[in-house]
Structure formats: structure tokens, C-alpha cells
CHARMM-style PDB file with segment names, atoms N, HN, CA, C and O in Angstrom:
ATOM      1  N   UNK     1     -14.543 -12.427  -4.027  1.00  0.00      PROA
ATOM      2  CA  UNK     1     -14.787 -11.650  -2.823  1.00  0.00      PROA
ATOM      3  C   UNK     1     -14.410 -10.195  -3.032  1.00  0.00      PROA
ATOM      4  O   UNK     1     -15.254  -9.372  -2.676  1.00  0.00      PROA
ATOM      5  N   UNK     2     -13.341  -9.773  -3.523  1.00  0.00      PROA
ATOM      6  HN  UNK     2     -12.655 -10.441  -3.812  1.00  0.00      PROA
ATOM      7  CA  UNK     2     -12.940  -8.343  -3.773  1.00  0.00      PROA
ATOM      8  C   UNK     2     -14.128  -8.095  -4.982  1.00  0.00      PROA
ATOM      9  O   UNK     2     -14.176  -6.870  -4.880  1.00  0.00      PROA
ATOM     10  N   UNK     3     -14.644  -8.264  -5.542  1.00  0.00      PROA
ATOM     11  HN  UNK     3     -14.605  -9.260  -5.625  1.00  0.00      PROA
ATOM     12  CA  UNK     3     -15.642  -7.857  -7.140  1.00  0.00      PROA
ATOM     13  C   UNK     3     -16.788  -7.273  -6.173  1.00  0.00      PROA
ATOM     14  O   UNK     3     -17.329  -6.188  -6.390  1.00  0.00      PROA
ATOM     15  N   UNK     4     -17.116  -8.143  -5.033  1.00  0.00      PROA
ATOM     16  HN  UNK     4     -16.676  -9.023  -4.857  1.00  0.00      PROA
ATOM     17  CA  UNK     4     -18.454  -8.311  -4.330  1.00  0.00      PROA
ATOM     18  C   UNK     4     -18.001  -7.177  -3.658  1.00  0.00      PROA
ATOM     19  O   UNK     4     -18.497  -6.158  -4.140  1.00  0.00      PROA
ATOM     20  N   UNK     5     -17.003  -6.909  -2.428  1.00  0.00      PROA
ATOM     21  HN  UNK     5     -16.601  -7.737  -2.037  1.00  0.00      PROA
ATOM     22  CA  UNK     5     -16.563  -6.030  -1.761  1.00  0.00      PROA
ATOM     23  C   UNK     5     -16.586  -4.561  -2.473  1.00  0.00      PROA
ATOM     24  O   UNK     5     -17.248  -3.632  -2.010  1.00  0.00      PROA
ATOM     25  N   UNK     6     -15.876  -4.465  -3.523  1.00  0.00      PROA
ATOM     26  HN  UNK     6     -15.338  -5.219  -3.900  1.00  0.00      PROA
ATOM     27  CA  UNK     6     -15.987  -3.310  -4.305  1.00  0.00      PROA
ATOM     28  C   UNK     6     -17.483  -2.519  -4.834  1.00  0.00      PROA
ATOM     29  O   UNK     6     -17.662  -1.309  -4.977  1.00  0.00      PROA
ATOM     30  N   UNK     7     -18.528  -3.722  -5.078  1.00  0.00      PROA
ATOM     31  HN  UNK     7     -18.383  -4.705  -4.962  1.00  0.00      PROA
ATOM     32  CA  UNK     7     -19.605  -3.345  -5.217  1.00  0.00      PROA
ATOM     33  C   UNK     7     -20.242  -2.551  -4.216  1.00  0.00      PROA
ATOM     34  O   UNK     7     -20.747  -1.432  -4.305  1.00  0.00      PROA
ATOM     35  N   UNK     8     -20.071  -3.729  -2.750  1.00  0.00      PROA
ATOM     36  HN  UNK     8     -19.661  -4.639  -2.678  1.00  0.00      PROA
ATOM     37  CA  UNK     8     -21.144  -3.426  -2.021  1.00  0.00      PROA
ATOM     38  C   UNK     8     -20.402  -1.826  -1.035  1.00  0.00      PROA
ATOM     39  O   UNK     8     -21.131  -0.965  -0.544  1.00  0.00      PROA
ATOM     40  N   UNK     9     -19.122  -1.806  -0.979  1.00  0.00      PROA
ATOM     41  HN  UNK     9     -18.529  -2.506  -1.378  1.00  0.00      PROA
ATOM     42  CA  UNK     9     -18.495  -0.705  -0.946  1.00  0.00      PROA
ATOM     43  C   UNK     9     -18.209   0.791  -1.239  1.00  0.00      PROA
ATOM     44  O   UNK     9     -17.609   1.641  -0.582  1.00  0.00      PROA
ATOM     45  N   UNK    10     -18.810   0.832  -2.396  1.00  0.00      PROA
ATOM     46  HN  UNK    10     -19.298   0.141  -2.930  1.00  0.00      PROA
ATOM     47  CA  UNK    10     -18.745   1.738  -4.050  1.00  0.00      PROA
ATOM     48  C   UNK    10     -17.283   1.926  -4.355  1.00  0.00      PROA
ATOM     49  O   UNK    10     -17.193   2.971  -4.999  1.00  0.00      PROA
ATOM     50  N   UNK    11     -16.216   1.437  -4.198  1.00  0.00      PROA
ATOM     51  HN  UNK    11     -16.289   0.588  -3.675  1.00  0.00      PROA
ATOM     52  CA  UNK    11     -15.014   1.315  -4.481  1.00  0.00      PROA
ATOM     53  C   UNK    11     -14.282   2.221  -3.087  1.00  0.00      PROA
ATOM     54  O   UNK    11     -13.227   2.848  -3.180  1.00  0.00      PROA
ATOM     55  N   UNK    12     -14.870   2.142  -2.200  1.00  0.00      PROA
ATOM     56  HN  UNK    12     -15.727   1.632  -2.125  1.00  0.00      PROA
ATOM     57  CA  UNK    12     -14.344   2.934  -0.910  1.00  0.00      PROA
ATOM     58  C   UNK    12     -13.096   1.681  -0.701  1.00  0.00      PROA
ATOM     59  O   UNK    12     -13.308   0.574  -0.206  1.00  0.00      PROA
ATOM     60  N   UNK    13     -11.544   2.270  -1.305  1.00  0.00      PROA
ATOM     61  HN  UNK    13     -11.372   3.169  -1.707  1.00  0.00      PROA
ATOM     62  CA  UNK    13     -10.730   1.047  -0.923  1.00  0.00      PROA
ATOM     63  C   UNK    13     -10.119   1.231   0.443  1.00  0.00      PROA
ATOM     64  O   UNK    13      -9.727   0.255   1.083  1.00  0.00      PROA
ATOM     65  N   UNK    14     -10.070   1.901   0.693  1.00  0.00      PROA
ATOM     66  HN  UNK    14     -10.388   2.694   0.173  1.00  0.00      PROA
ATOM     67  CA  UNK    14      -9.844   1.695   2.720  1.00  0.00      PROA
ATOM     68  C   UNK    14     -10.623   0.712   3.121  1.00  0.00      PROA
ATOM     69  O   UNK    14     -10.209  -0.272   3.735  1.00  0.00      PROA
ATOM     70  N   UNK    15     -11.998   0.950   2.747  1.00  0.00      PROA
ATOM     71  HN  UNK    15     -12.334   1.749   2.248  1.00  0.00      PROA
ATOM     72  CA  UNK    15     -13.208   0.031   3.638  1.00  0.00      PROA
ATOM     73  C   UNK    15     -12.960  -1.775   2.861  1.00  0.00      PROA
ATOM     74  O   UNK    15     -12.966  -2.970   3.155  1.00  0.00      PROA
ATOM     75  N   UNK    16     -12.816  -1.068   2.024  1.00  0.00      PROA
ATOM     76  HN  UNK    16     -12.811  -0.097   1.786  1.00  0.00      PROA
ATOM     77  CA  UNK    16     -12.642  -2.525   0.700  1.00  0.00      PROA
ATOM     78  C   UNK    16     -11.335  -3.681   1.743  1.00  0.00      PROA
ATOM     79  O   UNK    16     -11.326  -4.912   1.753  1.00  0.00      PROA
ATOM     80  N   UNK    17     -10.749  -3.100   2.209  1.00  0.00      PROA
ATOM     81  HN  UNK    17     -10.756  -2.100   2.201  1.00  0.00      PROA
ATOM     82  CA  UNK    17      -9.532  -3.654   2.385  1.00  0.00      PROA
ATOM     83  C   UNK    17      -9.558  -4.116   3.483  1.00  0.00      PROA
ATOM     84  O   UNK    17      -9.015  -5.163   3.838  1.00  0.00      PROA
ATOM     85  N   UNK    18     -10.460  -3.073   4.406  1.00  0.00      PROA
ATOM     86  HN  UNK    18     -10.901  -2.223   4.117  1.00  0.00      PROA
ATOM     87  CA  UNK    18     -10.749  -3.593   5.861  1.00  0.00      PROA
ATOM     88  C   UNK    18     -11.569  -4.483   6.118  1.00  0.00      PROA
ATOM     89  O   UNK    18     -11.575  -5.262   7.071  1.00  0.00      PROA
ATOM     90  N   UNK    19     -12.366  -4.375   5.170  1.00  0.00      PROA
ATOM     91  HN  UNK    19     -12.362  -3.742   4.396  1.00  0.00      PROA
ATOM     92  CA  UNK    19     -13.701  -5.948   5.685  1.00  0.00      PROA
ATOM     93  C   UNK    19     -12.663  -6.942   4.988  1.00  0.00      PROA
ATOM     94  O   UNK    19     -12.886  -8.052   5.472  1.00  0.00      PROA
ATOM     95  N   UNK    20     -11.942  -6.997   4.344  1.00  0.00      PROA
ATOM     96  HN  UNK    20     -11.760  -6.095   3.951  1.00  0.00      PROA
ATOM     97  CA  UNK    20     -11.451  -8.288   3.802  1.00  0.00      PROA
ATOM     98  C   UNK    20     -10.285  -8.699   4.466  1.00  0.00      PROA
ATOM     99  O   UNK    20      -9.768  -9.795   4.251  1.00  0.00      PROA
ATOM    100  N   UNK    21      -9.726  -7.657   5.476  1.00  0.00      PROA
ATOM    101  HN  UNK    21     -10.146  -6.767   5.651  1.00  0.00      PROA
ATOM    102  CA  UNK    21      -8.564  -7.972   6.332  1.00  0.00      PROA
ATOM    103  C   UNK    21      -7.098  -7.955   5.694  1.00  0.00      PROA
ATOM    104  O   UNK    21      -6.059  -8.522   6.035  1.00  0.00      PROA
ATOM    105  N   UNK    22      -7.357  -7.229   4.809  1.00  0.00      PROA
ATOM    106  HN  UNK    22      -8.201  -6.769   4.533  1.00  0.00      PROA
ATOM    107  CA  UNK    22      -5.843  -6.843   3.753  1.00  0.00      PROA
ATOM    108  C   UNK    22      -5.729  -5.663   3.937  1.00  0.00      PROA
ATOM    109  O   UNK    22      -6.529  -4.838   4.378  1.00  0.00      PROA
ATOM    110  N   UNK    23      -4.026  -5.516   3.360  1.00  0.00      PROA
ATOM    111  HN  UNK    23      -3.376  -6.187   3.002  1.00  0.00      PROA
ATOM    112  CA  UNK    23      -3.541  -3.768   3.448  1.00  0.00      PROA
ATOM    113  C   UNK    23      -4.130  -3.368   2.138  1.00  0.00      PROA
ATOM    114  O   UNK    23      -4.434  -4.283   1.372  1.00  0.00      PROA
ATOM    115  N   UNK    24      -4.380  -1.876   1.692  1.00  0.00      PROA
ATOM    116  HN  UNK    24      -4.134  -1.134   2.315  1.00  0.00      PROA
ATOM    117  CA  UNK    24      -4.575  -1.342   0.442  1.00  0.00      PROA
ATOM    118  C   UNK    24      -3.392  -1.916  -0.196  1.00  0.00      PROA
ATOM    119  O   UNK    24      -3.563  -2.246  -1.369  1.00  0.00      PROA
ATOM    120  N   UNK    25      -2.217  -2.115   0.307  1.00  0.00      PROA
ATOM    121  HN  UNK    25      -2.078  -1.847   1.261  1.00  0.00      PROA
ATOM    122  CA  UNK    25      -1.150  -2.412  -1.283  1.00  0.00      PROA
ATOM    123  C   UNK    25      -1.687  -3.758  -1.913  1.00  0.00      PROA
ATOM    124  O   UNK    25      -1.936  -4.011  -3.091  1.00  0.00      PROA
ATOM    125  N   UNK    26      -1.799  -4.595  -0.720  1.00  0.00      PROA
ATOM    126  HN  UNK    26      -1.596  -4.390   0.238  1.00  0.00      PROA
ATOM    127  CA  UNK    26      -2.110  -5.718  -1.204  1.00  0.00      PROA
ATOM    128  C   UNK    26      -3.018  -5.805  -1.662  1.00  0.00      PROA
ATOM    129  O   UNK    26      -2.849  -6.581  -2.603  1.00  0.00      PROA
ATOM    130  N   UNK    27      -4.626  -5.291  -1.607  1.00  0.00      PROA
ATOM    131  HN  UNK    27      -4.764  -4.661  -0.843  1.00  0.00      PROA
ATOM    132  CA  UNK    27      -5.864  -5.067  -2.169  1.00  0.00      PROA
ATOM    133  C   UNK    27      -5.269  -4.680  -3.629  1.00  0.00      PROA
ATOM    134  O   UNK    27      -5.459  -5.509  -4.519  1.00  0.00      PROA
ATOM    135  N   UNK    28      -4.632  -3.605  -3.919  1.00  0.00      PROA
ATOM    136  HN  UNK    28      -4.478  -2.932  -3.196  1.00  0.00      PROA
ATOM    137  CA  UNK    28      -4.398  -2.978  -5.617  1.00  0.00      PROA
ATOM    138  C   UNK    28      -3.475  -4.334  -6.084  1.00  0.00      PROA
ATOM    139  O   UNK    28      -3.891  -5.218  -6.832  1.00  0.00      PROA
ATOM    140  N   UNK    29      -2.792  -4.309  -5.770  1.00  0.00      PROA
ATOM    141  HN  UNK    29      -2.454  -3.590  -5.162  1.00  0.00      PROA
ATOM    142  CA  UNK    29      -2.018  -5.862  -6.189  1.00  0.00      PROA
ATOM    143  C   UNK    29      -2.779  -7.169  -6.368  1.00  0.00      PROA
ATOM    144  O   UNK    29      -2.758  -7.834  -7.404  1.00  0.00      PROA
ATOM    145  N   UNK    30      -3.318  -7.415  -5.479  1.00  0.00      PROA
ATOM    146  HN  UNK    30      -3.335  -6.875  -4.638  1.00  0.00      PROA
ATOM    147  CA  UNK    30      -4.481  -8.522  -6.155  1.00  0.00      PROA
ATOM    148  C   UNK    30      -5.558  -7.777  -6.865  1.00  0.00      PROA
ATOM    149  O   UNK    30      -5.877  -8.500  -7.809  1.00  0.00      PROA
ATOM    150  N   UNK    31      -6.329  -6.612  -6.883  1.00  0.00      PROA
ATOM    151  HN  UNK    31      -6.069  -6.025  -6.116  1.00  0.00      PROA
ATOM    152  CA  UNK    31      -7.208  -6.459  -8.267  1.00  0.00      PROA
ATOM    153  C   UNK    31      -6.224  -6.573  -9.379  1.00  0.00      PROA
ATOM    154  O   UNK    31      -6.674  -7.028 -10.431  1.00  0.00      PROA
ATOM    155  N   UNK    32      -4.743  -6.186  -9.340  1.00  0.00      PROA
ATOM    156  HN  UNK    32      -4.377  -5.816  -8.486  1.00  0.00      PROA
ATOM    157  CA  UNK    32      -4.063  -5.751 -10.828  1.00  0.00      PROA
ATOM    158  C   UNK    32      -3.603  -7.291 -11.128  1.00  0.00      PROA
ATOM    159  O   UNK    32      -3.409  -7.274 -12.344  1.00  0.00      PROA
ATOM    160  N   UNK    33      -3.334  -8.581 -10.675  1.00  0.00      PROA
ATOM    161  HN  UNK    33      -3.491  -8.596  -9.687  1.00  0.00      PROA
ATOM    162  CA  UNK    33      -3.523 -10.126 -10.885  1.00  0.00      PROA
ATOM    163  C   UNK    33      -4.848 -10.025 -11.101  1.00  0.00      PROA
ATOM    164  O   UNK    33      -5.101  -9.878 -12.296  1.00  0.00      PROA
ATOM    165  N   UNK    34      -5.594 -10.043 -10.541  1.00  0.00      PROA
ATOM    166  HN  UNK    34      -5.389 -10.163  -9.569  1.00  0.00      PROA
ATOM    167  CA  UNK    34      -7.191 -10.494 -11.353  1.00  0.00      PROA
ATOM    168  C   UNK    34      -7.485  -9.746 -12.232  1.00  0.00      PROA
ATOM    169  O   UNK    34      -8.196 -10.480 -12.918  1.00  0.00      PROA
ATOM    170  N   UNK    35      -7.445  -8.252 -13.016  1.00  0.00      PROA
ATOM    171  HN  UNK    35      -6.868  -7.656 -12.459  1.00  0.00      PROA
ATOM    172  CA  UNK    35      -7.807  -7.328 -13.497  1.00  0.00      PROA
ATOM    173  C   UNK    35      -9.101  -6.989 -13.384  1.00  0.00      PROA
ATOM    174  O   UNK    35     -10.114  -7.223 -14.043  1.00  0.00      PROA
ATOM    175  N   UNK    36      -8.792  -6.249 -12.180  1.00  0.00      PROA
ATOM    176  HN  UNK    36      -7.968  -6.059 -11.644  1.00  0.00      PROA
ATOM    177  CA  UNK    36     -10.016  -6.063 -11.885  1.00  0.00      PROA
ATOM    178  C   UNK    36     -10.217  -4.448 -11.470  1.00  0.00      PROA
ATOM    179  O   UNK    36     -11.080  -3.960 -10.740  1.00  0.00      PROA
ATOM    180  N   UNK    37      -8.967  -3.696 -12.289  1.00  0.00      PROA
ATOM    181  HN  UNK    37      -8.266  -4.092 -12.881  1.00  0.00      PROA
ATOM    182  CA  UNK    37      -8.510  -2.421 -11.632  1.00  0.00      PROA
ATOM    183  C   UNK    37      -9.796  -1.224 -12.548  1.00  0.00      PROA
ATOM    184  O   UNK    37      -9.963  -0.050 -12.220  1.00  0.00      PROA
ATOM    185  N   UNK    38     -10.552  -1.945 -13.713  1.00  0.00      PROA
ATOM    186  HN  UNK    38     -10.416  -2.899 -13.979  1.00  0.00      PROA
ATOM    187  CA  UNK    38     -11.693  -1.339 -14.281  1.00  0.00      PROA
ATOM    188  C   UNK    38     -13.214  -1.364 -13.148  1.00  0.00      PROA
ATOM    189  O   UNK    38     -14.051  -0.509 -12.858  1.00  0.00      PROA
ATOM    190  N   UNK    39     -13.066  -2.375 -12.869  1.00  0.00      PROA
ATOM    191  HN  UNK    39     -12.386  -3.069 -13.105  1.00  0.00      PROA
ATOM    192  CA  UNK    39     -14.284  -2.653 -11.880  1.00  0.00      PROA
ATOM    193  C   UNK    39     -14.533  -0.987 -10.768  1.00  0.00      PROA
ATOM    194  O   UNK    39     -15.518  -0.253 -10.701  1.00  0.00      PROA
ATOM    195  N   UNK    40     -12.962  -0.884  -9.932  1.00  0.00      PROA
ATOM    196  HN  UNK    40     -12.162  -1.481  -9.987  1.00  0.00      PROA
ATOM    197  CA  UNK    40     -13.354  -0.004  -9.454  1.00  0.00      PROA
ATOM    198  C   UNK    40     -13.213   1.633  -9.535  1.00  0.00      PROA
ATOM    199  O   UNK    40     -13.178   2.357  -8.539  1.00  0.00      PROA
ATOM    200  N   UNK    41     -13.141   2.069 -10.837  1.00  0.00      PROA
ATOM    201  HN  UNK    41     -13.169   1.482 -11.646  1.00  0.00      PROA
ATOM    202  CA  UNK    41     -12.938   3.094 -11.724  1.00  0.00      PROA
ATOM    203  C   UNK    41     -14.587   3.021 -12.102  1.00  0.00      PROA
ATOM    204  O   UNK    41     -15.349   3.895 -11.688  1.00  0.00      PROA
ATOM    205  N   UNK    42     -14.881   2.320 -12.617  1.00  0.00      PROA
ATOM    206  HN  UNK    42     -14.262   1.610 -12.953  1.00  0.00      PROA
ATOM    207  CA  UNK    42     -16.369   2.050 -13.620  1.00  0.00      PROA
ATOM    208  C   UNK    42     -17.447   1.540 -12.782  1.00  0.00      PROA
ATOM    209  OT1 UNK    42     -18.547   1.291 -13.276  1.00  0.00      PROA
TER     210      UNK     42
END
């Protein structure tokens, strides 16, 4: 769900965080467990 979010987002992590109902800390904290902190750089 965050891979998809980030896409359909363009890495807007405010918005990223709000459709998924998480804080930004917690959003960067679960991409950096999944590694997924390239996805929204690239």
C-alpha cells in the first residue's frame, strides 16, 4: 500500500500519509523497515 501510495502521490509525503491514515514519522519508519526509502527519492 505505501509503494502504490507513493506512486500514485509522486512522493507528496504529507498526502502519502494522509490517505493511509498515518503520521509522516510513522510513514518514514515503515518505508525505512520495508526499504523502500529509494522508491521515493527515484
Amino acid at each position: 500500500m505505501i509503494r502504490l501510495a507513493l506512486h500514485r502521490y509522486r512522493g507528496q509525503m504529507s498526502e502519502v500519509a494522509r490517505k493511509l491514515g498515518i503520521g509522516r514519522s510513522t510513514l518514514y519508519r515503515k518505508m525505512k523497515d520495508f526499504g523502500l526509502e529509494e522508491e521515493a527519492t527515484g
